[in-house]
MOPAC internal coordinates of N, CA, C and O (Angstrom, degrees):
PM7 1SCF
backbone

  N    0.0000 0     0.00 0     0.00 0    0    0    0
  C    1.4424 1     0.00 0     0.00 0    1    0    0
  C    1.5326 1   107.84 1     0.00 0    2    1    0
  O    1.2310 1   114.84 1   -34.90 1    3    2    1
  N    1.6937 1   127.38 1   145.10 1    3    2    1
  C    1.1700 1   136.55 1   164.60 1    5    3    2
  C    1.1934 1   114.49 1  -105.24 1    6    5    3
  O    1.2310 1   130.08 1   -15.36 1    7    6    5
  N    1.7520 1    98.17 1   164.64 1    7    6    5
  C    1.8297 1    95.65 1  -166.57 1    9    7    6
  C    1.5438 1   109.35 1   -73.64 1   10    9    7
  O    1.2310 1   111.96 1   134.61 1   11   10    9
  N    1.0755 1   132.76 1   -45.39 1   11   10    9
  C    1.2619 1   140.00 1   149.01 1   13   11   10
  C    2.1497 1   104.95 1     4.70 1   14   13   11
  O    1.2310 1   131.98 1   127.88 1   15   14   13
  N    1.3519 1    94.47 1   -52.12 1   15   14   13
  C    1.7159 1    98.88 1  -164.44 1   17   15   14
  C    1.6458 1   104.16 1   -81.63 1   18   17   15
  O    1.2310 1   136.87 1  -175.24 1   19   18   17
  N    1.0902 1    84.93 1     4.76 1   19   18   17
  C    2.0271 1    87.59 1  -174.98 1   21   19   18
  C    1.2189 1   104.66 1   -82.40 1   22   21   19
  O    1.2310 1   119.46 1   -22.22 1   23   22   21
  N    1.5713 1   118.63 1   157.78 1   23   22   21
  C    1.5898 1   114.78 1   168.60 1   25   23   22
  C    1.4658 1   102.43 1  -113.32 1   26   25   23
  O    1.2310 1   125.87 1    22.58 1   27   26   25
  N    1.3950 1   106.33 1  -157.42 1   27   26   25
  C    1.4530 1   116.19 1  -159.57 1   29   27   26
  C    1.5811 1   103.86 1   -91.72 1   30   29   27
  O    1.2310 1   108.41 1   -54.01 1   31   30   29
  N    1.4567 1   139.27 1   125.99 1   31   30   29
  C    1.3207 1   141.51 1  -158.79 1   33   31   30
  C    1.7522 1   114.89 1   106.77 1   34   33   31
  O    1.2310 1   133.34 1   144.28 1   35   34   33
  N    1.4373 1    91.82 1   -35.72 1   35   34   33
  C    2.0155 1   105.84 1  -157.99 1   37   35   34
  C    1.4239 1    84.90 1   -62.70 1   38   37   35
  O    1.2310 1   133.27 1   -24.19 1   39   38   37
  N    1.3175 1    91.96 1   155.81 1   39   38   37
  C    1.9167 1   124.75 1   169.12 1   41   39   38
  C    1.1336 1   113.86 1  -118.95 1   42   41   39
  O    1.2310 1   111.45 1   -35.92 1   43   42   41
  N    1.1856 1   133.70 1   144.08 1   43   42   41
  C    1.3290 1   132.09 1   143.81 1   45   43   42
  C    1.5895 1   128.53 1  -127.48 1   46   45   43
  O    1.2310 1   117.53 1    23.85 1   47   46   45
  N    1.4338 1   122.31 1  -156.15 1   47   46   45
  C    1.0937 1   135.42 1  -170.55 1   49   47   46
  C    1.8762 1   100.22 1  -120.22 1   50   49   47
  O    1.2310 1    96.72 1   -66.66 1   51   50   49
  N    1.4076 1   158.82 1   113.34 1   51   50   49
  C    1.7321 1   146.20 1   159.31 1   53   51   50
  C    1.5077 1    92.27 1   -54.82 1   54   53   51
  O    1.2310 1   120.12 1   -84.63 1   55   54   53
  N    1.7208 1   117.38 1    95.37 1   55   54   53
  C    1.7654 1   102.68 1   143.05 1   57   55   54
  C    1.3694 1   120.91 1   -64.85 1   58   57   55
  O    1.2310 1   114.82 1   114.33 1   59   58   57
  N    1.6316 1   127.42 1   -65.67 1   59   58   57
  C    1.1914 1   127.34 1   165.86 1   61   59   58
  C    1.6298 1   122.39 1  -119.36 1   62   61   59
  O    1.2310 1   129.75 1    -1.38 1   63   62   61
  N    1.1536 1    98.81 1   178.62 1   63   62   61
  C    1.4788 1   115.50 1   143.43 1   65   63   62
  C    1.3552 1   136.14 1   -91.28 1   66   65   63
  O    1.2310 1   115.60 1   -36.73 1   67   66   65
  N    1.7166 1   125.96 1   143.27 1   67   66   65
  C    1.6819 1    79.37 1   175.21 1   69   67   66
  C    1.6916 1    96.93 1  -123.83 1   70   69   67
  O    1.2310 1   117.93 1  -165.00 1   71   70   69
  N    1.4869 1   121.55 1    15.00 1   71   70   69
  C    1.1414 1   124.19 1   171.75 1   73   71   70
  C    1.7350 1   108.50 1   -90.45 1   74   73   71
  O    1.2310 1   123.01 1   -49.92 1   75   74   73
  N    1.3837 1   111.83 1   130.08 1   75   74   73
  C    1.2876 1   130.89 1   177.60 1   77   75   74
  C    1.7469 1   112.86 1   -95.44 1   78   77   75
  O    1.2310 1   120.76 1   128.49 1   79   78   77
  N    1.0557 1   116.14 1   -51.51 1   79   78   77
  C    1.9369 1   134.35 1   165.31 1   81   79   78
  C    1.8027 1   100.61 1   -17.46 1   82   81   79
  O    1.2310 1   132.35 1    -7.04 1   83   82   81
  N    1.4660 1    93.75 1   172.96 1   83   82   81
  C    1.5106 1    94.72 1   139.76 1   85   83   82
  C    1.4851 1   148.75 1   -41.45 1   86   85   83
  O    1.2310 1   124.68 1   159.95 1   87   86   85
  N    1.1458 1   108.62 1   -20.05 1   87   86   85
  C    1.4741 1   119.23 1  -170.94 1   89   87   86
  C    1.8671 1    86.73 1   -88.59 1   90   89   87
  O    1.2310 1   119.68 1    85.86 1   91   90   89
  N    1.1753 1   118.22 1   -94.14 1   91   90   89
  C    1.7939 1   112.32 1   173.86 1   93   91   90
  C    1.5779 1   112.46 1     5.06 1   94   93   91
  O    1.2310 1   127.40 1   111.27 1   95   94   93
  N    1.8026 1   103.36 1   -68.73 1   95   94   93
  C    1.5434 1   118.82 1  -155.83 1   97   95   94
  C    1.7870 1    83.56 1   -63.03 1   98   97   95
  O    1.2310 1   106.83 1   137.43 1   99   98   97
  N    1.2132 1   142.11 1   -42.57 1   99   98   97
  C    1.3826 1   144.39 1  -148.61 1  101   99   98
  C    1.6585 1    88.97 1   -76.51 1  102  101   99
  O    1.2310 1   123.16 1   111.87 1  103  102  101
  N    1.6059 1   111.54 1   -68.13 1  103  102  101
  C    1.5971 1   118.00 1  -171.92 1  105  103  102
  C    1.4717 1   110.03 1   -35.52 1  106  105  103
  O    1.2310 1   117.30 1   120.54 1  107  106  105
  N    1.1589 1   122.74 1   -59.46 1  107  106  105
  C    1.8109 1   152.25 1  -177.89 1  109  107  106
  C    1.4113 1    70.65 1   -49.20 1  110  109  107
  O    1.2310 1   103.52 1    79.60 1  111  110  109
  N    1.3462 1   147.91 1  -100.40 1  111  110  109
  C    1.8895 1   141.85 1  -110.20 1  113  111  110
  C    1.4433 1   102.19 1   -82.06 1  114  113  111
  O    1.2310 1   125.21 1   159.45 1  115  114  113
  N    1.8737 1   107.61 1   -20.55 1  115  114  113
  C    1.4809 1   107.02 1   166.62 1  117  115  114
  C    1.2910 1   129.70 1   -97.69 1  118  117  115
  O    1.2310 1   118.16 1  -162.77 1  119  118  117
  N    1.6911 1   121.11 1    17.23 1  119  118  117
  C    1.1781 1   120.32 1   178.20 1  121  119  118
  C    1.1869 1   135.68 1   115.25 1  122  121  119
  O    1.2310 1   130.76 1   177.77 1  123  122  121
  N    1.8012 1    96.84 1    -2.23 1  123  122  121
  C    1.6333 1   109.20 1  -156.65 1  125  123  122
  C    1.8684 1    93.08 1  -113.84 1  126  125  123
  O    1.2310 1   136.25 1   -56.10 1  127  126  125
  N    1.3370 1    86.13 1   123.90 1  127  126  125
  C    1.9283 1    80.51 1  -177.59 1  129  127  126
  C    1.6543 1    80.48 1  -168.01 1  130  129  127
  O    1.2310 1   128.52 1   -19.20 1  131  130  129
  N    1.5446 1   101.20 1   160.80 1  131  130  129
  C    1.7178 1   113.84 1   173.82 1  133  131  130
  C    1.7447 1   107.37 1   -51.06 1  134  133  131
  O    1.2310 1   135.40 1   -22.11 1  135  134  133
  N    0.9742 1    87.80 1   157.89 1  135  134  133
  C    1.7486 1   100.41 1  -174.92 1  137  135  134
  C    1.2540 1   136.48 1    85.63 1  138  137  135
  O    1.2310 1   127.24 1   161.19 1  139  138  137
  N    1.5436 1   103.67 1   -18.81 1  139  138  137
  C    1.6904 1    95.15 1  -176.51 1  141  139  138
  C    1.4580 1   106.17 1   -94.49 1  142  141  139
  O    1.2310 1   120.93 1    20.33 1  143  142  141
  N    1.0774 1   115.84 1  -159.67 1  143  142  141
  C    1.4167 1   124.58 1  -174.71 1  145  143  142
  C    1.5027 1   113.30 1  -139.59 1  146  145  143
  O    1.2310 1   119.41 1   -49.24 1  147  146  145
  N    1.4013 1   118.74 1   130.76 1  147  146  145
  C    1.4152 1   129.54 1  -175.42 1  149  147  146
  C    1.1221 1   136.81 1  -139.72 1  150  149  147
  O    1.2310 1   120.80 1   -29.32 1  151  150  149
  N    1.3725 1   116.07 1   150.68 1  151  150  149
  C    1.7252 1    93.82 1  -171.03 1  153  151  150
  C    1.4103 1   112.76 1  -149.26 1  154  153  151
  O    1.2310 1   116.72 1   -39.07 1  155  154  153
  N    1.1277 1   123.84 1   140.93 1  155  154  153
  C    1.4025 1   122.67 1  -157.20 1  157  155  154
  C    1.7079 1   114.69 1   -82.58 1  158  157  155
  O    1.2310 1   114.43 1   -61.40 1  159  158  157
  N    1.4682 1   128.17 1   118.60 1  159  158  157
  C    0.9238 1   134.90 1  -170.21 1  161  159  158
  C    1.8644 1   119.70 1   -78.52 1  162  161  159
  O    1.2310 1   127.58 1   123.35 1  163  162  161
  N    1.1364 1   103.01 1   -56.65 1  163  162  161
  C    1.9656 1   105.86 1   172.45 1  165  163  162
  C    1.6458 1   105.96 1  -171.79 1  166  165  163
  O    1.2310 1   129.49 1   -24.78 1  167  166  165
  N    0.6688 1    99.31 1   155.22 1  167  166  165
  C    1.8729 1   112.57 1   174.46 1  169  167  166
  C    1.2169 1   115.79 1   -91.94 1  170  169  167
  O    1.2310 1   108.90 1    -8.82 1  171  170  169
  N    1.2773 1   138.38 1   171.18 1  171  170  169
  C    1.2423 1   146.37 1  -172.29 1  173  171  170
  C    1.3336 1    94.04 1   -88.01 1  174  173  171
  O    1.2310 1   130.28 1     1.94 1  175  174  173
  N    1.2733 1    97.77 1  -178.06 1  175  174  173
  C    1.6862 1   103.07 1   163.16 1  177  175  174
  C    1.0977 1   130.80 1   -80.76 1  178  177  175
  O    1.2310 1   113.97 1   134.15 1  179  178  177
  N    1.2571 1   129.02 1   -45.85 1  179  178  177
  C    1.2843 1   127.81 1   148.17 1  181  179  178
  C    1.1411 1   121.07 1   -66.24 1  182  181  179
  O    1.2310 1   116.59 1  -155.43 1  183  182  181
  N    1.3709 1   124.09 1    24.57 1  183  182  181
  C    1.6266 1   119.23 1   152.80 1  185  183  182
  C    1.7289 1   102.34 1    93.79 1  186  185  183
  O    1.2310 1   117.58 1   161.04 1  187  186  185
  N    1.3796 1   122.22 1   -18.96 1  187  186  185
  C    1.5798 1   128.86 1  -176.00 1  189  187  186
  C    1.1551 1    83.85 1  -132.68 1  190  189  187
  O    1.2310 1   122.72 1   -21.58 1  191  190  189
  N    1.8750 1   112.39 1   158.42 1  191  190  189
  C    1.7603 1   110.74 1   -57.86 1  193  191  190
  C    0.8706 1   127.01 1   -49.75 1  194  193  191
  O    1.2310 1   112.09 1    -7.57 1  195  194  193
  N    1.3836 1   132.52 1   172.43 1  195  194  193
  C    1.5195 1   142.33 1   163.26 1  197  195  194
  C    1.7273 1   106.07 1  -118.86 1  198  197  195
  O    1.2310 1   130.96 1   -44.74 1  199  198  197
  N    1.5500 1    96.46 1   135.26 1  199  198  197
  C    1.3063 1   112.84 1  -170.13 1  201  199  198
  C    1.6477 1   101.90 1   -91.16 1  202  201  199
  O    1.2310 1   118.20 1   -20.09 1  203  202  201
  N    1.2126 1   121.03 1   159.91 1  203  202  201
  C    1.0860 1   132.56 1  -170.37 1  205  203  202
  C    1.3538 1   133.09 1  -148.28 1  206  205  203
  O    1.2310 1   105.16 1   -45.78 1  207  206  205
  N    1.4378 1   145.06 1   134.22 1  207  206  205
  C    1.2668 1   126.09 1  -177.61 1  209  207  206
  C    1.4687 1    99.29 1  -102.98 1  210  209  207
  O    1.2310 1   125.11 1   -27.12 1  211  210  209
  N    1.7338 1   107.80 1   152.88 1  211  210  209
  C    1.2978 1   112.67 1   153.82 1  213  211  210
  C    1.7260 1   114.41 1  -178.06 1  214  213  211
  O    1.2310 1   127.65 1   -54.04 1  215  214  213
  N    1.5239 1   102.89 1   125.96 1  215  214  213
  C    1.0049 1    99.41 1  -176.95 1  217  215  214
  C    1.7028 1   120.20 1    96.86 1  218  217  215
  O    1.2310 1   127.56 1  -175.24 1  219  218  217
  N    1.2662 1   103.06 1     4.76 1  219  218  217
  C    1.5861 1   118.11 1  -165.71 1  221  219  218
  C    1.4235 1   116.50 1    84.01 1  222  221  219
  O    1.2310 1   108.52 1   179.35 1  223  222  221
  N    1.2343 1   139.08 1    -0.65 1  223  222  221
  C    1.4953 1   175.31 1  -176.11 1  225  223  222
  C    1.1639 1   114.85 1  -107.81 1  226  225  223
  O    1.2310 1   122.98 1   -41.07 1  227  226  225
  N    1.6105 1   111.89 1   138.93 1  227  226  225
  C    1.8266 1   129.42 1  -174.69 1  229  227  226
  C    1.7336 1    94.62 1  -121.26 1  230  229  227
  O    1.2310 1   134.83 1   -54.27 1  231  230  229
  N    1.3016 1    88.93 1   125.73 1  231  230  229
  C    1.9950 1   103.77 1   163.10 1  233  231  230
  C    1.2057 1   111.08 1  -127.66 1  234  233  231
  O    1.2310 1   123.16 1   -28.22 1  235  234  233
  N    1.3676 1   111.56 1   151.78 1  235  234  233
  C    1.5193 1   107.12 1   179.77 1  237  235  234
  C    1.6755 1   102.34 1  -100.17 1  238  237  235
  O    1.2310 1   114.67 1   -28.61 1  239  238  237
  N    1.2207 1   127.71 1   151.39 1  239  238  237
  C    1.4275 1   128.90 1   168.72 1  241  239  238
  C    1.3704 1    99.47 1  -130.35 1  242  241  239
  O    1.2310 1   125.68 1   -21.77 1  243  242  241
  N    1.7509 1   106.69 1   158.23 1  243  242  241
  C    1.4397 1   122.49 1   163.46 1  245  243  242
  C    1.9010 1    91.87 1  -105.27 1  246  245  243
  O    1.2310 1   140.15 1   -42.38 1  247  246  245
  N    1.7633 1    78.52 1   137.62 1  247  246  245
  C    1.3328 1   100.62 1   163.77 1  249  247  246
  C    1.7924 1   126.89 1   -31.55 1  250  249  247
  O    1.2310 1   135.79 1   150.43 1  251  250  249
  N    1.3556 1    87.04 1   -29.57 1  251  250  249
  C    1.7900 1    87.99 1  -177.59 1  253  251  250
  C    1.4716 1   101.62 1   -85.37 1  254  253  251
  O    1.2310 1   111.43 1   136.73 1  255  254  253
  N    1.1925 1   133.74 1   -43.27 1  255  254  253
  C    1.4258 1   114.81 1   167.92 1  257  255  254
  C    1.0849 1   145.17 1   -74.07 1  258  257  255
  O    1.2310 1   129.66 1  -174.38 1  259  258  257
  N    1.7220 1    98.99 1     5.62 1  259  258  257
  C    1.7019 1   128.85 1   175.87 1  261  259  258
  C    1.3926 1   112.42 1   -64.16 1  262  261  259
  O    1.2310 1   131.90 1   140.21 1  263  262  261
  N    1.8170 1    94.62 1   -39.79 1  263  262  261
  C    1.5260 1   127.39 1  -166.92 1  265  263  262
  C    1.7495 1   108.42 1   -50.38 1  266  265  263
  O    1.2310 1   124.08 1   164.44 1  267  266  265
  N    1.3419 1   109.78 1   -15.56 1  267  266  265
  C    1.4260 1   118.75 1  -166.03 1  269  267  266
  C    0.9931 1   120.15 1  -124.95 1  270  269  267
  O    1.2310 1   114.21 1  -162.85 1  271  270  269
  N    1.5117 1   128.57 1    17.15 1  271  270  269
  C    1.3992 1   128.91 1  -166.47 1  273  271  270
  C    1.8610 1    89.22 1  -141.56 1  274  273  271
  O    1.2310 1   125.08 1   -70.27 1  275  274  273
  N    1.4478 1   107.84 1   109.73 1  275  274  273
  C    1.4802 1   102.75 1   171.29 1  277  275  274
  C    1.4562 1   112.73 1  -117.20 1  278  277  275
  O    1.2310 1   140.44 1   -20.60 1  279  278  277
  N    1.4359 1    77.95 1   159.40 1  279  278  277
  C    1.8718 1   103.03 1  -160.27 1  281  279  278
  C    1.3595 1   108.92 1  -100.50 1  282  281  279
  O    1.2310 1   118.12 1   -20.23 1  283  282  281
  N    1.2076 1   121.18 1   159.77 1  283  282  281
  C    1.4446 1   108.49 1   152.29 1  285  283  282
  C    1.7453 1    96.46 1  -120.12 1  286  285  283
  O    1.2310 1   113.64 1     9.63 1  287  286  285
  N    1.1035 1   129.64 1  -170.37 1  287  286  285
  C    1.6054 1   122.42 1  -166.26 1  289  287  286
  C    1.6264 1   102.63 1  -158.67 1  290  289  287
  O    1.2310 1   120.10 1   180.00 1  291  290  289

């Protein structure tokens, strides 16, 4: 499962990444790497971004870079 597929409340577990590029190196400098734990806070209105907790900390993501960060829940 990707974070992208989560709804608003859900938790999970970061197993991986599967972007290596810039986008990865970007996820990694904001916190997002295997092991932590996260959980999705609310979506926009139009559904992009989705806010997120992690770490005691809120980030916003677009769905497309959600697309690359999987969860287990």
């Amino acid at each position: 499962m990707t974070l992208d597929q989560l709804k608003p409340g859900d938790e999970g577990l970061i197993k991986k990444l599967s972007s290596r590029d810039k986008l990865g190196r970007r996820l990694i400098d904001m916190g997002i790497y295997p092991g932590q734990s996260i959980k999705v806070i609310r979506n926009a209105p139009l559904n992009d971004p989705m806010e997120v907790q992690l770490n005691g900390y809120f980030i916003s993501l677009r769905h497309e870079e959600a697309k690359f960060v999987e969860v287990a829940s």
